[in-house]
C-alpha positions in Angstrom: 112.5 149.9 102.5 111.7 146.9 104.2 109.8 144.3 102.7 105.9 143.6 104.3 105.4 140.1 106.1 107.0 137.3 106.2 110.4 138.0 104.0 110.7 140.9 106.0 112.8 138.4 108.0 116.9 138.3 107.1 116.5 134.5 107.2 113.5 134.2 104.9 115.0 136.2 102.4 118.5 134.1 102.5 116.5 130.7 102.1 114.6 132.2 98.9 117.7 133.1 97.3 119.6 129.6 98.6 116.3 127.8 96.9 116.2 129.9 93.6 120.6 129.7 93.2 120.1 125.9 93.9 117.7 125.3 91.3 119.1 127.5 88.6 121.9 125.2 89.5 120.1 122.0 89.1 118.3 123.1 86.0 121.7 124.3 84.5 123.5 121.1 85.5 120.8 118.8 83.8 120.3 120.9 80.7 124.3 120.5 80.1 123.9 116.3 81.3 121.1 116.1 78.6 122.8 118.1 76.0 126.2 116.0 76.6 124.4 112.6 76.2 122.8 113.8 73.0 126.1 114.1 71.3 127.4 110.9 72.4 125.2 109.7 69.7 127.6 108.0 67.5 127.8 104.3 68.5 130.5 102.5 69.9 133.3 100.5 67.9 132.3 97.0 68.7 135.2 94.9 70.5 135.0 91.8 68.7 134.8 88.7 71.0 136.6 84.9 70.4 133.2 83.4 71.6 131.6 84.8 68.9 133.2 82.7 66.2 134.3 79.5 68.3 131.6 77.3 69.3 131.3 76.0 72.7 131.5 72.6 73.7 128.9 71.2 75.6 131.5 71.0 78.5 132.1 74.5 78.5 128.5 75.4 78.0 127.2 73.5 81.5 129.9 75.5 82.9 128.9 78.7 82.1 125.7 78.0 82.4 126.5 77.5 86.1 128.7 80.8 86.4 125.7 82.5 85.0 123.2 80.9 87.4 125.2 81.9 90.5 125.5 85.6 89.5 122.3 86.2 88.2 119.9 87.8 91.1 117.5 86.1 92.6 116.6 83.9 96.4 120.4 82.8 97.9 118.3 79.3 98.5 117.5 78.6 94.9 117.5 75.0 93.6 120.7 74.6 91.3 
């Protein structure tokens, strides 16, 4: 028995099912994403750092200091 309408049309009925496959897919997919991230609630080991215990010279400090300005984001044309 052929449906009345619109989706009595091969191609109407093929994009409905496309449409509801693809967002059972989606919904699946981010259900799974959300329930992985949840579990990956332990924190991290903390990688210990020689920077953190050895202070910096004042040298060494301009110098990063101008690393750090010519990465950070911003105009190309910026006063250094």
């Amino acid at each position: 028995m052929p449906l009345p309408g619109r989706f009595s049309d091969p191609c109407a009925l093929t994009l409905a099912g496309l449409l509801a496959v693809s967002t059972a897919t989606c919904l699946a997919l981010g259900l799974r994403a959300r329930a992985r991230r949840a579990r990956a609630g332990v924190p991290l080991e903390r990688v210990w750092h020689p920077q953190e215990s050895v202070p910096l010279t004042p040298a060494e400090e301009h110098a990063f200091g101008q690393v750090a300005a010519r990465l950070s984001p911003g105009p190309v044309h910026r006063p250094r």
